[in-house]
Every structure is written in structure tokens, then in C-alpha cells.
C-alpha positions in Angstrom: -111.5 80.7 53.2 -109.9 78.8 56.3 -106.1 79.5 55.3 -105.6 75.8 57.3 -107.4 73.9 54.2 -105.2 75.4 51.9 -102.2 74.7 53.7 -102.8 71.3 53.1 -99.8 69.6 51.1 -99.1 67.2 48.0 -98.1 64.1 48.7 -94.3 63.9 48.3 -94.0 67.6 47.9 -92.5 70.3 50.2 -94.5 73.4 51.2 -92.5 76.4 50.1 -92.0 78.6 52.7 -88.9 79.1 55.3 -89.6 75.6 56.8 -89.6 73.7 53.4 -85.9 75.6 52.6 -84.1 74.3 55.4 -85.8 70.8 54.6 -84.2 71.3 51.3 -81.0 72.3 52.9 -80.5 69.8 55.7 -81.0 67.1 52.9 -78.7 68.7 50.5 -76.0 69.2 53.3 -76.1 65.4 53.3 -74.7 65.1 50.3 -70.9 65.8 49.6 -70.9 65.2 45.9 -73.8 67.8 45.7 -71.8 69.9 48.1 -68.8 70.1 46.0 -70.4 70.3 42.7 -72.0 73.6 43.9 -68.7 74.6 45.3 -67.2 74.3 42.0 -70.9 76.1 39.9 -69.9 78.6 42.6 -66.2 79.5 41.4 -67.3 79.1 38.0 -70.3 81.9 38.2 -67.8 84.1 40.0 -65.0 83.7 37.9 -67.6 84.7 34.7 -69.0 87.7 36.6 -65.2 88.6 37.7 -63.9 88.1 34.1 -63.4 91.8 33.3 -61.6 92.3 36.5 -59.4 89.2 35.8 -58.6 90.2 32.9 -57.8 93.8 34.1 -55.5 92.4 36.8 -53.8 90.2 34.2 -53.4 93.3 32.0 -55.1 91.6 28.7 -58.6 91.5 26.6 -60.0 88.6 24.5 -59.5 90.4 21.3 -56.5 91.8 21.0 -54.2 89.9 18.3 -50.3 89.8 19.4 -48.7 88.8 16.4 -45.1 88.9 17.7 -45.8 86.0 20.3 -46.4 83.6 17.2 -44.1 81.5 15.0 -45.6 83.0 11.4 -42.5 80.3 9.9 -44.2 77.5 12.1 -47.7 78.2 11.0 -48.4 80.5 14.0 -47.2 78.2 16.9 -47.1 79.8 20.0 -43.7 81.2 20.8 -42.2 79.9 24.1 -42.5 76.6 26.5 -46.2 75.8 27.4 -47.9 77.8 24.7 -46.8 81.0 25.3 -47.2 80.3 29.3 -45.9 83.9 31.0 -46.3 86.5 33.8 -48.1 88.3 31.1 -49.8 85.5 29.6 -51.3 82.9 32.3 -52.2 80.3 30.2 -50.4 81.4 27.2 -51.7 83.0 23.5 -53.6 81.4 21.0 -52.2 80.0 17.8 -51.7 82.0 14.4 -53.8 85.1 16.7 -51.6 85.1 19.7 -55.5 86.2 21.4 -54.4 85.8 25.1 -56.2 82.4 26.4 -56.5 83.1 29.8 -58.8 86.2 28.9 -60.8 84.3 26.1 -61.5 81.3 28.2 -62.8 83.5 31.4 -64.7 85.4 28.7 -66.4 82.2 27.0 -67.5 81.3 30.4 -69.8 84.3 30.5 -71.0 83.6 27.3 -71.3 80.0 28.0 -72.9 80.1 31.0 -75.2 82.6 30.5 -76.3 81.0 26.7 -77.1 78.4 29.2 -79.4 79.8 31.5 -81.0 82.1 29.6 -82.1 79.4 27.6 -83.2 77.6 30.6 -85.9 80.4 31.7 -87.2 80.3 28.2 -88.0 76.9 28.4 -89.1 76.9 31.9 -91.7 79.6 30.9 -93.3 78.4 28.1 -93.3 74.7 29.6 -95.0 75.5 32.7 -97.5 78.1 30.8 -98.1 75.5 28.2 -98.3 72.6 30.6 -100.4 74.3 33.5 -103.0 75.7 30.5 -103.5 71.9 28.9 -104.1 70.5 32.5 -106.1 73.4 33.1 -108.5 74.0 30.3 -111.2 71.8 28.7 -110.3 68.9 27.0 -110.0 70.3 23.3 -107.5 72.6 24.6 -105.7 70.1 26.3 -105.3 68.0 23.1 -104.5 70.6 21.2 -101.8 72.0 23.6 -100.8 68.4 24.0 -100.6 67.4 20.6 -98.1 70.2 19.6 -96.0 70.0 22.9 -95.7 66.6 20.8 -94.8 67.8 17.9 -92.1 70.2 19.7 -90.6 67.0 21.2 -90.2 64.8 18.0 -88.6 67.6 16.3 -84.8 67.2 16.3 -83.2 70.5 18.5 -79.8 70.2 16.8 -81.5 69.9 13.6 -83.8 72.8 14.1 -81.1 75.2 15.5 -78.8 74.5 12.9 -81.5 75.8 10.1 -82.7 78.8 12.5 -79.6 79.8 13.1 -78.5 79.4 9.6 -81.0 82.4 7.8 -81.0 85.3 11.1 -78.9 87.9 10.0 -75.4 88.0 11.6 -76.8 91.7 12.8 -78.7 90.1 16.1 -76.7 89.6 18.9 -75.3 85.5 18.4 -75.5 84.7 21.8 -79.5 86.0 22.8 -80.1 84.2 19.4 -78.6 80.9 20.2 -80.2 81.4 23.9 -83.7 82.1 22.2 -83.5 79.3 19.7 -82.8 76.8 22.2 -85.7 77.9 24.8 -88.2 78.1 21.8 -87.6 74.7 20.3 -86.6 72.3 23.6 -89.5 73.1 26.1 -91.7 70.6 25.1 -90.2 67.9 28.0 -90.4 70.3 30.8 -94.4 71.0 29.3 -95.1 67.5 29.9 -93.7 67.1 33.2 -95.7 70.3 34.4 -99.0 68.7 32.8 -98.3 66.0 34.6 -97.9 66.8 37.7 -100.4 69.5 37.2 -103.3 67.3 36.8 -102.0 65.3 39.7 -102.5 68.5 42.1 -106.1 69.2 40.9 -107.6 66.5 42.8 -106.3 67.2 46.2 -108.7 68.5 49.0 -107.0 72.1 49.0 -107.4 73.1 45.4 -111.3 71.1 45.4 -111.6 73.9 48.5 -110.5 76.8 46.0 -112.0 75.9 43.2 -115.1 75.6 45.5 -115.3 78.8 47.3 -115.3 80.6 43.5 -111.7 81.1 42.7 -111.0 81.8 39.1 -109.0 79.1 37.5 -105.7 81.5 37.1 -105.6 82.4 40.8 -106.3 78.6 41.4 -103.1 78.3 39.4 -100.7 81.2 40.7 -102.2 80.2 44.4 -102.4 76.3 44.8 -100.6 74.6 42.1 -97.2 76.8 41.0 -96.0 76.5 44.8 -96.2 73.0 44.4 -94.9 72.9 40.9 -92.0 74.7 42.3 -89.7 71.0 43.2 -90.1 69.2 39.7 -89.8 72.4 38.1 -86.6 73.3 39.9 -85.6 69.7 39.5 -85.4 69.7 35.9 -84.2 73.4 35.3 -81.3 72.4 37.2 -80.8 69.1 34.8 -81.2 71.8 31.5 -78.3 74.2 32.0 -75.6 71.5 31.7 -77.5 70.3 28.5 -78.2 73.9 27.1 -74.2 74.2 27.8 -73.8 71.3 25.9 -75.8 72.4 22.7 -74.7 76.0 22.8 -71.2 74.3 22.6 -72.1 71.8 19.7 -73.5 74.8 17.6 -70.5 77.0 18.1 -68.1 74.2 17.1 -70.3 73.9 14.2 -69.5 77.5 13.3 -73.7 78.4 13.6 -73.4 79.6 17.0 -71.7 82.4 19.0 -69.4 84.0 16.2 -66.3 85.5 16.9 -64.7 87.9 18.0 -67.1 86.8 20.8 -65.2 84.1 22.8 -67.0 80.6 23.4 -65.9 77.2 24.5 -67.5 75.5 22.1 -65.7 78.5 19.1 -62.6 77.7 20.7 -63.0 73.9 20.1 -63.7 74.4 16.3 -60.2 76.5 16.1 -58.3 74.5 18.2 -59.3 71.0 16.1 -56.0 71.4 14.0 -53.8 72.3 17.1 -53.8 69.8 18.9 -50.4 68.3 19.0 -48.6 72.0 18.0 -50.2 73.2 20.7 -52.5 70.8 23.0 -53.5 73.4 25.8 -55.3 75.1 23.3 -57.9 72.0 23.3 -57.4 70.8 26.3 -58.4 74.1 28.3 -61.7 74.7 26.9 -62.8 71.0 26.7 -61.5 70.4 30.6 -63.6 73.6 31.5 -66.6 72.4 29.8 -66.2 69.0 31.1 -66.1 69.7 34.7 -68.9 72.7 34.0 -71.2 70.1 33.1 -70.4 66.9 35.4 -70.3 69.6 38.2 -74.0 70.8 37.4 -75.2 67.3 36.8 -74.2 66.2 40.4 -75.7 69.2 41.5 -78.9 69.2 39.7 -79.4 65.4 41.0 -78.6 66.3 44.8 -81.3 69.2 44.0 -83.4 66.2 42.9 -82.8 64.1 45.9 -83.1 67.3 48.4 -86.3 68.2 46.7 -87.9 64.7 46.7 -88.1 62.9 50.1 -89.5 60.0 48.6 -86.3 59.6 46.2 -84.1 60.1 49.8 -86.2 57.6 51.4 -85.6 55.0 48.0 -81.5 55.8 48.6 -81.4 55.2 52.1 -83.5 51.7 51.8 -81.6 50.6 48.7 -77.8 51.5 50.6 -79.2 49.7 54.0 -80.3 46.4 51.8 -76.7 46.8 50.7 -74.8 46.8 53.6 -77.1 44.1 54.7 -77.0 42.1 51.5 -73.2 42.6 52.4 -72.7 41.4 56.1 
């Protein structure tokens, strides 16, 4: 077949390829807020790869209890100004534990983060296997696939986790449980999207060419339509991770998720509820970093948005210049 017909592209979507990346780059470059957002995902990812080294160079682990840098008469307030702030201690100990909080927080970013993700690429794969079959087959199997992708939406995810989570034995590893439960019940959005767009790609002239010259319909699929699949797909896998964060957070502070001694933002919130005027760093620390992990991924994922989807840059720059007009 005439590679030239299937060249053709999408309307409104960017052929992958070396040329379509630095599209996606010159527009991203344009925006700061995206810019700095990644900066800061950056530091984050490399401060929760680096956390054994950090904690090596600070000289503590996220486990070991130092009882002797508590107040037992106070209720186990951190001894010392700051919550126990020293050249040993960075960000001081944890109350009635004297855990070192430096090395649990750089800890729970690794668990955090990774929850996150992981439970990202679960719901990206079944969405977009579940989404390119019901635009794909016949028409019973696309209300069938179509009719329980509904189902998966309706059902409440905090809901759902909290009763999963609830009967596994505490034998499986909390935090590929949490990750799995999370992909397996929230991927019915992203399956949606996928059909969508899915069915919007078979009637262009170079998947009618494939289809034509005898493809089967999964080549016609890996081909022709996951390349241009690849922006909304990106575009929303970059909006989940700060919601997965979210959620793996919500369940830890409800005690169902990440058990300890396994550090977690969200476990460190649910400790530190009663601390909060003895010792207000303990709070404050996890919430700030889960704060500005999230707000820095969702700037990000909507300058990936943007970058991906010309038509969305072309809406900004029309809408700003009616502004400045509007204006003078």
C-alpha cells in the first residue's frame, strides 16, 4: 500500500513521529506555568528515586523509633524548638515515635507517587483495550462493552476501594493493592474518551485505505488508530496521576490504604490529625507536599493538553487577543 495514503492525518491531531515532538515542544515551551510545573514533577520524581540516598547522607531510615527525642510526660511532643529540627534531624522526629520526618516524607513520596502512576497504566490499559474493542467490533459488542464501561462509571471509586480494600489479606503488598484497585475500578472515563475518538478515526480516508487493501482489524488498530489515540490518551493520563494521588491519599488517611510501617502522605495525615497545635510541622509537611504535588501536575497535565491540541492553542490565542482588544 502507498505509505503516502496512510500518512494522511486526523484533523486536529499530530502525527507522532520526530516532527510531531518538537510541535509538542515548541508549544509547551510557550507556556511558563507548564514549564515550571514540570520543573517542580521533576525535583519531586528525583527526590523519590534519590530517597535512599537522602536518607543515607542524612544518616536516618523511616522506621527507626527514637524514643529519647520525645516528651513521654507531654504525650510524646517532640523534644526541642521546631519539632525536633537538628543537623541530625532535618525536619525534625515524629510525635510519641520520634520516626525521623525528613526520611518518612521523602519515603512517602515514592510510595505516593508511584501508587499514582501505576494506577494510571492500569487504567490507561484497560480504557483504551475496552474502548478501541467497542468502537471496533459489531454493534452487540459495542453495547455490551458500552453498557458496563457504564456501569464502571456510576459505581462510586471511594466507595468501592474502601470495601476491596477492606477483605484482601494485609499479606499483599498495600501499595500494588491500592495501585490495582484504583486502575481496575476508575477506567471507565478514559474507555469512553478512547471510544470516542476511536470511532471518530474510522472514517478517515487512511484507515478506509487499510481496511480496504485487507488489513485485519487489530493491525488496523495498532497501525492507524493508537498513533492517533496517542494525544487524548496522553492528555488524560497526565490529568489521572494528580487524582490517583489524591485517592491513594484519601484511603491511607482512612486507615484502608498503605499500612504502616510503610510511609504515606496520606498515613502521615491520619497520625498527625491530633498534632496539630503540639506539633504543626507534622501536618503541615505532608499536606504542603501533597498540595503542590498535585497543583504542579495539574498545570502540567493542562499545558500537555494545550501542547497536544492545536485547536485548544488556537481557542487561547483568539480568546486573549479579543481581550486585549475588548481592553483598548
Amino acid at each position: 500500500m502507498n505509505e503516502a495514503v496512510l500518512a494522511v492525518e486526523a484533523p486536529g491531531v499530530s502525527a507522532p513521529g520526530a516532527s510531531g515532538a518538537r510541535q509538542f515542544w515548541r508549544r509547551l515551551r510557550t507556556q511558563r506555568a507548564a514549564l515550571v510545573a514540570a520543573v517542580v514533577v521533576a525535583l519531586l520524581v528525583l527526590v523519590a528515586l534519590a530517597a535512599p540516598l537522602l536518607t543515607a547522607i542524612e544518616g536516618q531510615d523511616p522506621t527507626t523509633y527514637h524514643p529519647s527525642l520525645v516528651d513521654s510526660a507531654r504525650g510524646g511532643v517532640p523534644i526541642g524548638s521546631f519539632g525536633g529540627v537538628s543537623a541530625e534531624h532535618w525536619l525534625g522526629v515524629e510525635p510519641q515515635t520520634g520516626r525521623d520526618l525528613f526520611a518518612r516524607l521523602v519515603y512517602g513520596a515514592r510510595v505516593s507517587l508511584g501508587v499514582a502512576l501505576a494506577a494510571t497504566v492500569v487504567q490507561v490499559a484497560i480504557g483504551v483495550v475496552v474502548g478501541v474493542a467497542a468502537a471496533l467490533g459489531s454493534r452487540w459488542v459495542d453495547q455490551l462493552l458500552s453498557r458496563f464501561t457504564d456501569v464502571i462509571v456510576a459505581m462510586p471509586l471511594m466507595i468501592m476501594a474502601l470495601a476491596l480494600l477492606a477483605i484482601v489479606p494485609s499479606s499483599f503488598p498495600r501499595p500494588v493493592l491500592v495501585a490495582l484497585v484504583i486502575g481496575l475500578i476508575a477506567w471507565g472515563s478514559i474507555a469512553k474518551i478512547v471510544r470516542a475518538q476511536t470511532l471518530t478515526l474510522k472514517g478517515l480516508d487512511y484507515v478506509a485505505a487499510a481496511r480496504l487493501s485487507g488489513w485485519r482489524t487489530w493491525r488496523i488498530a495498532v497501525r492507524e488508530l493508537l498513533p492517533g489515540l496517542a494525544a487524548p490518551v496522553i492528555t488524560y493520563a497526565a490529568l489521572l496521576i494528580p487524582q490517583n494521588i489524591t485517592v491513594e491519599a484519601a484511603l491511607s488517611f482512612l486507615g484502608v490504604g498503605v499500612k504502616p510501617p510503610t510511609p504515606s502522605w496520606g498515613q502521615m495525615l491520619t497520625a498527625a490529625d491530633v498534632w496539630y497545635q503540639a506539633a504543626p510541622q507534622y501536618l503541615l509537611l505532608p499536606a504542603g507536599a501533597l498540595f503542590v504535588t498535585v497543583l504542579a501536575l495539574t498545570v502540567l497535565g493542562d499545558g500537555v493538553r494545550t501542547a497536544l491540541d492545536p485547536r485548544a492553542a488556537s481557542r487561547l490565542r483568539v480568546g486573549t487577543g479579543r481581550k486585549r482588544e475588548a481592553k483598548a
